[in-house]
TIZA-106849 format. One record per residue (C-alpha): x, y, z. Coordinates in steps of 0.02 Angstrom, whole numbers, padded with zeros to 5 digits, always signed. Layout:
# TIZA-106849
XYZ ...
END
This chain:
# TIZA-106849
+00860-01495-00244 +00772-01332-00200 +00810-01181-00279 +00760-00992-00210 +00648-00885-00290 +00771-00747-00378 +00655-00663-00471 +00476-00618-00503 +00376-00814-00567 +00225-00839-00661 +00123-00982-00708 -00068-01011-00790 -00134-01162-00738 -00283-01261-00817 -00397-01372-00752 -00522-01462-00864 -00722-01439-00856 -00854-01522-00929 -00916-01484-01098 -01003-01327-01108 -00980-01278-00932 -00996-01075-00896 -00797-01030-00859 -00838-00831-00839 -00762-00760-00683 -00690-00940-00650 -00537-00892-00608 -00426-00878-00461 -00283-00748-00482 -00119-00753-00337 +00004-00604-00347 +00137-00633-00196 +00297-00569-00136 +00454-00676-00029 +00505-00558+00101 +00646-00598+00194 +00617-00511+00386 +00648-00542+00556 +00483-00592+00709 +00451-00436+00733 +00433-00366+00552 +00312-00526+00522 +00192-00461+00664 +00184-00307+00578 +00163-00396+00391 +00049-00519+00483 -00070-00365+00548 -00043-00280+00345 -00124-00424+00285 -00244-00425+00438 -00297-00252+00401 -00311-00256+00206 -00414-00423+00193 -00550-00318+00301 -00683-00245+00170 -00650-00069+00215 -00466-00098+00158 -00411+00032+00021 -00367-00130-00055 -00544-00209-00033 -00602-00053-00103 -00511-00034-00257 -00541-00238-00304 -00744-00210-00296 -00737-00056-00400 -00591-00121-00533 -00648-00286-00546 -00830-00285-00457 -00867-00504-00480 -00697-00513-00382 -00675-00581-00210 -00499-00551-00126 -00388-00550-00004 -00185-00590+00058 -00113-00690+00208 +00047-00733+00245 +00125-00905+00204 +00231-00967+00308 +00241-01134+00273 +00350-01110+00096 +00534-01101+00103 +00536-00913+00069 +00409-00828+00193 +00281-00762+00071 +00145-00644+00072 +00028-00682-00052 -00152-00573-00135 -00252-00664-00217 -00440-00650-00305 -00587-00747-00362 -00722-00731-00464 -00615-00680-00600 -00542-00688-00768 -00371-00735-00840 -00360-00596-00918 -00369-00492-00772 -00207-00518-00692 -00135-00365-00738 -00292-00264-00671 -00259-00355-00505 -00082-00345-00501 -00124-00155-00530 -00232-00156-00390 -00148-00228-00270 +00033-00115-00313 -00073+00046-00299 -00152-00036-00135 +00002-00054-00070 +00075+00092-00105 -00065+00205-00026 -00031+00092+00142 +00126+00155+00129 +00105+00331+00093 -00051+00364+00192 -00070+00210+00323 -00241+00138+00374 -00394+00231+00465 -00385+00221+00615 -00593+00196+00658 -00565+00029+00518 -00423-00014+00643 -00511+00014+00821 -00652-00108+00724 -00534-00243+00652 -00407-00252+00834 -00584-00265+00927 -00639-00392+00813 -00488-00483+00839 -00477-00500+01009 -00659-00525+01044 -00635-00692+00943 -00478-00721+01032 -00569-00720+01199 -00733-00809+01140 -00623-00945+01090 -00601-01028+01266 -00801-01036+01283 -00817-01186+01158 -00827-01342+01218 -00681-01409+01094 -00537-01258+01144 -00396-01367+01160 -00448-01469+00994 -00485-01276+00908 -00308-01225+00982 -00208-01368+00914 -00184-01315+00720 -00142-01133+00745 +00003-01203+00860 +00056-01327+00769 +00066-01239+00597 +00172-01109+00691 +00273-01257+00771 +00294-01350+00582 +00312-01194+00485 +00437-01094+00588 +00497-01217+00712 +00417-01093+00864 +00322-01211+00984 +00258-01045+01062 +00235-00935+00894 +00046-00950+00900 +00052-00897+01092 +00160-00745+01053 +00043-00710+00897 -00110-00685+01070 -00013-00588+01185 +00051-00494+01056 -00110-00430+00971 -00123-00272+01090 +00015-00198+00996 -00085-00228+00852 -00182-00056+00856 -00018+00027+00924 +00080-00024+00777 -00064+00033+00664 -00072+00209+00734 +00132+00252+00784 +00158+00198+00575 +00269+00044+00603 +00141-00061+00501 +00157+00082+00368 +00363+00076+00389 +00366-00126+00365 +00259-00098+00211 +00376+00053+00142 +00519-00080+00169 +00439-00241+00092 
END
């Protein structure tokens, strides 16, 4: 029988190498949070995590310069029985969880305070939607289609979450500039 998450978890897992394999920066570090929120709040988490796995992130930022063999970033997990949004880095050491849990609270809480430049947003919505768009020139669409609305389907049990997810994305650089990204941060 399943039991929620009621409090902060943590686990070291080890994997065995070979005999005198190098295990510096071998390791993978995950630092997540359950957040319990309603469709729309998700949009907004979904674009957080959108905006801060982008290199210019003040999260991005603060990883390279704390822990500079480190490659990060966070996404949102829908697929666990708590909805989840998770950092995580690679490249690193065990011993550097704290230094990335650091990271990523201070990360966090400059979203929060200060929100996200707007020039890093016009860049990242563009991005976005230029994908979006060049998606329906392949030759495969339909097949390239199929697992974004599916997991949406299986994960949330909304045939037409990955649908909503497209039209949606031109509020993406309104909710980055009015602050309600910023607010569903503050709140989560």
């Amino acid at each position: 029988e399943y039991v929620p998450v009621d409090g902060p978890q943590e686990a070291a897992i080890e994997y065995g190498l070979a005999a005198g394999s190098d295990t510096a920066n071998g390791a993978v570090i995950y630092y997540g949070f359950a957040v319990d929120c309603d469709k729309q709040t998700l949009e907004k988490l979904d674009y957080f995590t959108t905006l801060f796995s982008d290199d210019s992130s003040v999260f991005q930022q603060n990883l390279k310069e704390q822990l500079p063999s480190a490659t990060g970033a966070c996404y949102i997990d829908l697929t666990t029985p708590e909805l989840c949004v998770y950092f995580y880095a690679t490249g690193v050491n065990p011993e550097d969880a704290q230094t990335f849990k650091a990271i990523v609270d201070d990360s966090i809480a400059n979203a929060a305070e200060n929100g996200f430049d707007p020039d890093a947003v016009d860049a990242i919505v563009a991005g976005n939607k230029l994908s979006i768009m060049l998606a329906s020139e392949s030759s495969s669409t339909g097949v390239d289609l199929i697992p974004s609305i599916a997991y949406y389907w299986a994960a949330q049990d909304d045939l037409y979450g990955y649908m909503d997810y497209i039209d949606n994305l031109d509020n993406f650089e309104l909710f980055a500039k009015d602050g309600a990204i910023q607010a569903a941060v503050k709140d989560y």
